[in-house]
N, CA, C and O atoms as a MOPAC input file, in Angstrom:
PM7 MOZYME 1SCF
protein

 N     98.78100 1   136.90400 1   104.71100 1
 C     98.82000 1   136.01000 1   103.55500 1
 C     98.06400 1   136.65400 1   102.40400 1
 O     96.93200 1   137.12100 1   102.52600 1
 N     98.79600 1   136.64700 1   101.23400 1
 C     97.97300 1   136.78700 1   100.10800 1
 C     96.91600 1   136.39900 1    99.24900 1
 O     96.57700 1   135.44400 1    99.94700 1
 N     96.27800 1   136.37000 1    98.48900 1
 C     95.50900 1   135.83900 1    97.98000 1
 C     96.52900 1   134.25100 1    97.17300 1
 O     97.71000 1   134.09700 1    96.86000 1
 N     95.05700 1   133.18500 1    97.10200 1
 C     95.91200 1   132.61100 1    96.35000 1
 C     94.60300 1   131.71800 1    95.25700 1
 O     93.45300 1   131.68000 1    95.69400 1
 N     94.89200 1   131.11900 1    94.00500 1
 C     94.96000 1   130.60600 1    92.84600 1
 C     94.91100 1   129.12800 1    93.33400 1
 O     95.67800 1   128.44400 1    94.01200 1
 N     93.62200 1   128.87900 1    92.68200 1
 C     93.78500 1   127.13100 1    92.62500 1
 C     93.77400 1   126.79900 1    91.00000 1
 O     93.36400 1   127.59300 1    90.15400 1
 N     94.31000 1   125.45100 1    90.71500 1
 C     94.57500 1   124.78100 1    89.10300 1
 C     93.87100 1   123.34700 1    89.75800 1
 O     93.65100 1   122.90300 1    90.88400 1
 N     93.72900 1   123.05400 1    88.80700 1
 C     93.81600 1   121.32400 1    88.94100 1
 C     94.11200 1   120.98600 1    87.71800 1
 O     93.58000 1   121.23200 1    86.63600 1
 N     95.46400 1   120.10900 1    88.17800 1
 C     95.91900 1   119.01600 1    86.98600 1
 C     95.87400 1   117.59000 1    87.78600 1
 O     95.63800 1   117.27300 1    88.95200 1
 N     96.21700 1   116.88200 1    86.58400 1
 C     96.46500 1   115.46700 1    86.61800 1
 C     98.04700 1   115.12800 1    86.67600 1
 O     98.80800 1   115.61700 1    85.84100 1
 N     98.63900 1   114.01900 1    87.99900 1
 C     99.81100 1   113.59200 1    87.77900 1
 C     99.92500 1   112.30000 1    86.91700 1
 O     98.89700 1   111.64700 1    86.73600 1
 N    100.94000 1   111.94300 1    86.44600 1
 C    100.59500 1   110.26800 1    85.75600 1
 C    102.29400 1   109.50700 1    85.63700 1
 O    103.34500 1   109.91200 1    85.13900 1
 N    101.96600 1   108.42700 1    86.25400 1
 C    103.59100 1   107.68200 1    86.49800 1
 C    103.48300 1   106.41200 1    86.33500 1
 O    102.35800 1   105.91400 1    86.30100 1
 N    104.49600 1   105.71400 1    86.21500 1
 C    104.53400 1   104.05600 1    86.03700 1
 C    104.91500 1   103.48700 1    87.62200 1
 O    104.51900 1   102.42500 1    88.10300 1
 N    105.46100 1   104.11400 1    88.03300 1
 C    105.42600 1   103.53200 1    89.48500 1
 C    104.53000 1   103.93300 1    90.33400 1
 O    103.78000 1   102.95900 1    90.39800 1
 N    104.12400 1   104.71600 1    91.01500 1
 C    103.27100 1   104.80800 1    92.13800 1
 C    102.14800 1   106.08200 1    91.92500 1
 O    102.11700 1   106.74300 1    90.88700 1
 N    101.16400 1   106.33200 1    93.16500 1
 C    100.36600 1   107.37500 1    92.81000 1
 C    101.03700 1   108.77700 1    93.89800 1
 O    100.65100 1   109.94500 1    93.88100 1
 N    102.10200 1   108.18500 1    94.75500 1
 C    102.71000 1   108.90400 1    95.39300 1
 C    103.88300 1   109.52100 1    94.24600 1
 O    104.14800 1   110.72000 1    94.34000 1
 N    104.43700 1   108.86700 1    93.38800 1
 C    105.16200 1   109.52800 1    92.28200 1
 C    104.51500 1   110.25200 1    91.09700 1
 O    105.07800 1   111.16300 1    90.49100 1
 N    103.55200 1   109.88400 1    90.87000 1
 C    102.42300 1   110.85400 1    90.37600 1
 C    102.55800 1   111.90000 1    91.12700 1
 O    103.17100 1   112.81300 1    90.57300 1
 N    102.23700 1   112.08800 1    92.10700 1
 C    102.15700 1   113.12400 1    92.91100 1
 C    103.61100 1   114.34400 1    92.49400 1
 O    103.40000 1   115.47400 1    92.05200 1
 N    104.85800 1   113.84100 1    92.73200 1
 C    105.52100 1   114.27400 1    93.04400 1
 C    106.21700 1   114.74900 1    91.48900 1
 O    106.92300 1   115.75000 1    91.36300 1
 N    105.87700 1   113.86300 1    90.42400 1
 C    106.21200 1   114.56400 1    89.00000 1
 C    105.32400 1   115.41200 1    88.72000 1
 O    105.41100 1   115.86500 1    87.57900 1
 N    104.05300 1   115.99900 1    89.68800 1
 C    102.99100 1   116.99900 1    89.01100 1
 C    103.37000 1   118.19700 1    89.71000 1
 O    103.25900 1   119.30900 1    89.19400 1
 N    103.67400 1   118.06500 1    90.50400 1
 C    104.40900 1   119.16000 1    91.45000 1
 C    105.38000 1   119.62800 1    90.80500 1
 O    105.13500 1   120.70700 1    90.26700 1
 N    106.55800 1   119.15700 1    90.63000 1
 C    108.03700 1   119.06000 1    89.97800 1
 C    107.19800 1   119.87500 1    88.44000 1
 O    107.22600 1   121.09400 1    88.60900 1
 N    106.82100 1   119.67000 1    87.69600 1
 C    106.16400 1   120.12000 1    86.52400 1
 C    105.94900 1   121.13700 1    86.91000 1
 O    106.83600 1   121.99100 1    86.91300 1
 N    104.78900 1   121.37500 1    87.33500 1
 C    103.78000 1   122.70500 1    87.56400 1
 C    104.81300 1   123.42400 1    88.41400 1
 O    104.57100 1   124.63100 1    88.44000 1
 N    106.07200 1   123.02100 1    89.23800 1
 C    106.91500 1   124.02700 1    89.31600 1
 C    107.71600 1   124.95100 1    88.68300 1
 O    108.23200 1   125.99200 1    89.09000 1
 N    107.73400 1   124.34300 1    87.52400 1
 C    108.68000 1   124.90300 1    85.60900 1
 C    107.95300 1   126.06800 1    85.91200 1
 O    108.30900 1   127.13700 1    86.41000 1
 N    106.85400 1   125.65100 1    85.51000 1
 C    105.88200 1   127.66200 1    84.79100 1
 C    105.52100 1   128.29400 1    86.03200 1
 O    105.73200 1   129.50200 1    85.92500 1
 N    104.94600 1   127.90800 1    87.46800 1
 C    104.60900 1   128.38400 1    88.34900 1
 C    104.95700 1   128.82900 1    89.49200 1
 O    104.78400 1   128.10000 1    90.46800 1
 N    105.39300 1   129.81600 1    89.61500 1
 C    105.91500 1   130.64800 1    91.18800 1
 C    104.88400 1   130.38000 1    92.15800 1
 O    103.70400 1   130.31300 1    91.81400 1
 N    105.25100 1   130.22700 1    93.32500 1
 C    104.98900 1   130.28100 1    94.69400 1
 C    104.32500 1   129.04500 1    95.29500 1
 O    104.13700 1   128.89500 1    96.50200 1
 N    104.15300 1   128.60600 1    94.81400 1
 C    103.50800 1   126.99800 1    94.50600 1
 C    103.49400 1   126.70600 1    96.36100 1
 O    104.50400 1   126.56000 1    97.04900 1
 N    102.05000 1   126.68100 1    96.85300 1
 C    101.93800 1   126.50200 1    98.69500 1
 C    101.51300 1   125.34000 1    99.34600 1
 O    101.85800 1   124.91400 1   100.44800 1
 N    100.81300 1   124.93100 1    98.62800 1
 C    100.10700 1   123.99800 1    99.33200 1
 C     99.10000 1   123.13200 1    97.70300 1
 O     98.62700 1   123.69600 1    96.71600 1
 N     99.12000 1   121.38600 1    98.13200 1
 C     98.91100 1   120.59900 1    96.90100 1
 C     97.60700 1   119.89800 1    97.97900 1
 O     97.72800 1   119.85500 1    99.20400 1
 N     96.33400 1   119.36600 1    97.18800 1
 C     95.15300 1   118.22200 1    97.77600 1
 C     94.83800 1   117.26600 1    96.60200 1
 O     94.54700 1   117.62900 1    95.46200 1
 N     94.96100 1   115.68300 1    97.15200 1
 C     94.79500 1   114.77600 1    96.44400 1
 C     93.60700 1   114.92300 1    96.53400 1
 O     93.04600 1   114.72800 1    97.61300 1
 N     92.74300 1   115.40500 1    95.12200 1
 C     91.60400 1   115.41000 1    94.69400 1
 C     91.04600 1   113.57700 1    94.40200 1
 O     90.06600 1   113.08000 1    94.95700 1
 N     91.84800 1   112.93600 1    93.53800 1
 C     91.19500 1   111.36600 1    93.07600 1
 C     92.56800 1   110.45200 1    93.06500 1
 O     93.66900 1   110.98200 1    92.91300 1
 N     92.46300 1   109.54600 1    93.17600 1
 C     92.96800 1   108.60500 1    92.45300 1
 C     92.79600 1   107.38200 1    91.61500 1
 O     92.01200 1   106.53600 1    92.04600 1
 N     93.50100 1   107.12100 1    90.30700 1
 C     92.84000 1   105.67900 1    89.74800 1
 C     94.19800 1   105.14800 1    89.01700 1
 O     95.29000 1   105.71300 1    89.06200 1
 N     93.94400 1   104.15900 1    88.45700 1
 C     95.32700 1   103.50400 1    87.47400 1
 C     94.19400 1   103.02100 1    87.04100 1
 O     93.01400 1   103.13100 1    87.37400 1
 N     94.97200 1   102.28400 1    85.96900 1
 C     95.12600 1   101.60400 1    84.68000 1
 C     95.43300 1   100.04600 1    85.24400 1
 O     96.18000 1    99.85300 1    86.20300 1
 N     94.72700 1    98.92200 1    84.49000 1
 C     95.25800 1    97.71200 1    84.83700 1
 C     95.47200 1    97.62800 1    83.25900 1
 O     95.01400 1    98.22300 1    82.28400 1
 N     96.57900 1    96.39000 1    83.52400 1
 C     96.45100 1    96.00300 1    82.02100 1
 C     96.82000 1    94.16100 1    82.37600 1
 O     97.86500 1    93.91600 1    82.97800 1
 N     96.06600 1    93.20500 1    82.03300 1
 C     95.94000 1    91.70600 1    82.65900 1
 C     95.76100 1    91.89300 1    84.64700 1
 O     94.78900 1    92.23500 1    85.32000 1
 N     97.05400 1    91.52200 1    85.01700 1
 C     96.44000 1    91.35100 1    86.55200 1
 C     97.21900 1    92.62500 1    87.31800 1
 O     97.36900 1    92.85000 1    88.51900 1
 N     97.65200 1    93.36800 1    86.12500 1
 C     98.62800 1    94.47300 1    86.93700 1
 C     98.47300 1    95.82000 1    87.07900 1
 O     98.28500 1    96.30800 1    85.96500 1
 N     98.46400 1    96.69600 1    87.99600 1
 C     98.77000 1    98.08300 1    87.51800 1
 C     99.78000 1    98.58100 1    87.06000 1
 O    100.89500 1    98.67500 1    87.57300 1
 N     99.28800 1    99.02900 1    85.74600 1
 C    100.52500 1    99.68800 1    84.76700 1
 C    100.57900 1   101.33800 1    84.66200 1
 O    101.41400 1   101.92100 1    83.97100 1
 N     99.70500 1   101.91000 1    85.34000 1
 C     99.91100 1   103.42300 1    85.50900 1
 C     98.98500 1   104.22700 1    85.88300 1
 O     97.90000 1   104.47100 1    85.35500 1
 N     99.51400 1   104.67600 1    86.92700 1
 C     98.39800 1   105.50500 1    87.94900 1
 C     98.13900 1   106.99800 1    87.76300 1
 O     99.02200 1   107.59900 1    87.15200 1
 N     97.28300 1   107.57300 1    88.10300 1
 C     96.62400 1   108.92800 1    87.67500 1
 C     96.18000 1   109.39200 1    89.08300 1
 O     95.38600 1   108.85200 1    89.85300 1
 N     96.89000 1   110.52200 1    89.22100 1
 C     96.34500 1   111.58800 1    90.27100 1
 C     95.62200 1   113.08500 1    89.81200 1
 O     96.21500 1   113.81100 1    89.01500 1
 N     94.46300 1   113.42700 1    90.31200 1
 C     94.04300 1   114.31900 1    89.96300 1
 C     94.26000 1   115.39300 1    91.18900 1
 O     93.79200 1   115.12000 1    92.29500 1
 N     94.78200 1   116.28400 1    91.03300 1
 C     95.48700 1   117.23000 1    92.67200 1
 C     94.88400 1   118.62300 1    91.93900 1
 O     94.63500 1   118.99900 1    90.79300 1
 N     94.80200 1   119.16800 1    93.33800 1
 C     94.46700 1   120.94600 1    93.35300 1
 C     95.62400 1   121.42400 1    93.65600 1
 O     96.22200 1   121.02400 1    94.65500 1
 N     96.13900 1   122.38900 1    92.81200 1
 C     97.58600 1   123.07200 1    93.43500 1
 C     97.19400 1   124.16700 1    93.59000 1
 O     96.37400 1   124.69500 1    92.83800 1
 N     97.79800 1   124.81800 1    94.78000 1
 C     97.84300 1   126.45300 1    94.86400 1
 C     98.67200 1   127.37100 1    94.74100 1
 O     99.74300 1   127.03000 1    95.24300 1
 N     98.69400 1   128.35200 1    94.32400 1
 C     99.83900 1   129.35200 1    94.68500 1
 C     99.48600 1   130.56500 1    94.76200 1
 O     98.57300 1   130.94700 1    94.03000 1
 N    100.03100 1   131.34200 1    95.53700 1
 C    100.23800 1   133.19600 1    95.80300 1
 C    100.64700 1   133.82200 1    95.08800 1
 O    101.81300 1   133.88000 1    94.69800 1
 N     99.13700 1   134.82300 1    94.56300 1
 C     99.15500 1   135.58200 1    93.76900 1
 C    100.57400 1   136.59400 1    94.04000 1
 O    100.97000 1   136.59500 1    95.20600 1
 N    101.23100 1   137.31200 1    93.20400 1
 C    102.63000 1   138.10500 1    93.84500 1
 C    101.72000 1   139.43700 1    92.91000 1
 O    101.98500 1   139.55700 1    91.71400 1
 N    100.87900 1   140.19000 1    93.43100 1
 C    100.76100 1   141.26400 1    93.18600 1
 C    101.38000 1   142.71600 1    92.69600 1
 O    100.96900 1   143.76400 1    92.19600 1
 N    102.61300 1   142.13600 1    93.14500 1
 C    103.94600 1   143.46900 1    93.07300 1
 C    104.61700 1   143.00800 1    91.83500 1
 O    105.36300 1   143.64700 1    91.09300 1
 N    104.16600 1   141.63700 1    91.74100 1
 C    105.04300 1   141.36500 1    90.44600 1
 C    104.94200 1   141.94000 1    88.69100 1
 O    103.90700 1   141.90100 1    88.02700 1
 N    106.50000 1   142.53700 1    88.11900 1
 C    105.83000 1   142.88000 1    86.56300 1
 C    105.91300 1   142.31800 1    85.50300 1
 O    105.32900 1   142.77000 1    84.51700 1

C-alpha cells in the first residue's frame, strides 16, 4: 500500500446526515483520485422551530498518493 493523504471537509444536506455523507464523497470525487477510505469525524444540524432543517457532517477522507503520476 501506498502512502496516503488525509482532508477534512464538511458534508451538508436537507435530508439526512447519512446523505451528507454521501454528497461529500460524490464531490470530493470530481477533483480527487483514489479516494479509500472516509471517518465520520462530527455530526450536528440545524433546527429551525421543532425541526431539523439541515445536517452537517464533518468526515476525514483519504486517498493514495499515485507517485508515478504526471
Amino acid at each position: 500500500m501506498g502512502m496516503e493523504k488525509h482532508l477534512i471537509v464538511t458534508g451538508v444536506s436537507t435530508v439526512s446526515w447519512k446523505d451528507a455523507v454521501v454528497q461529500a464523497v460524490a464531490e470530493a470525487s470530481k477533483t480527487i483520485d483514489y479516494l479509500s477510505s472516509v471517518k465520520i469525524l462530527e455530526q450536528r444540524a440545524k433546527i429551525e422551530g421543532k425541526k431539523l432543517i439541515e445536517y452537517y457532517v464533518d468526515l476525514e477522507i483519504c486517498f493514495v498518493i499515485d507517485r508515478d503520476r504526471d
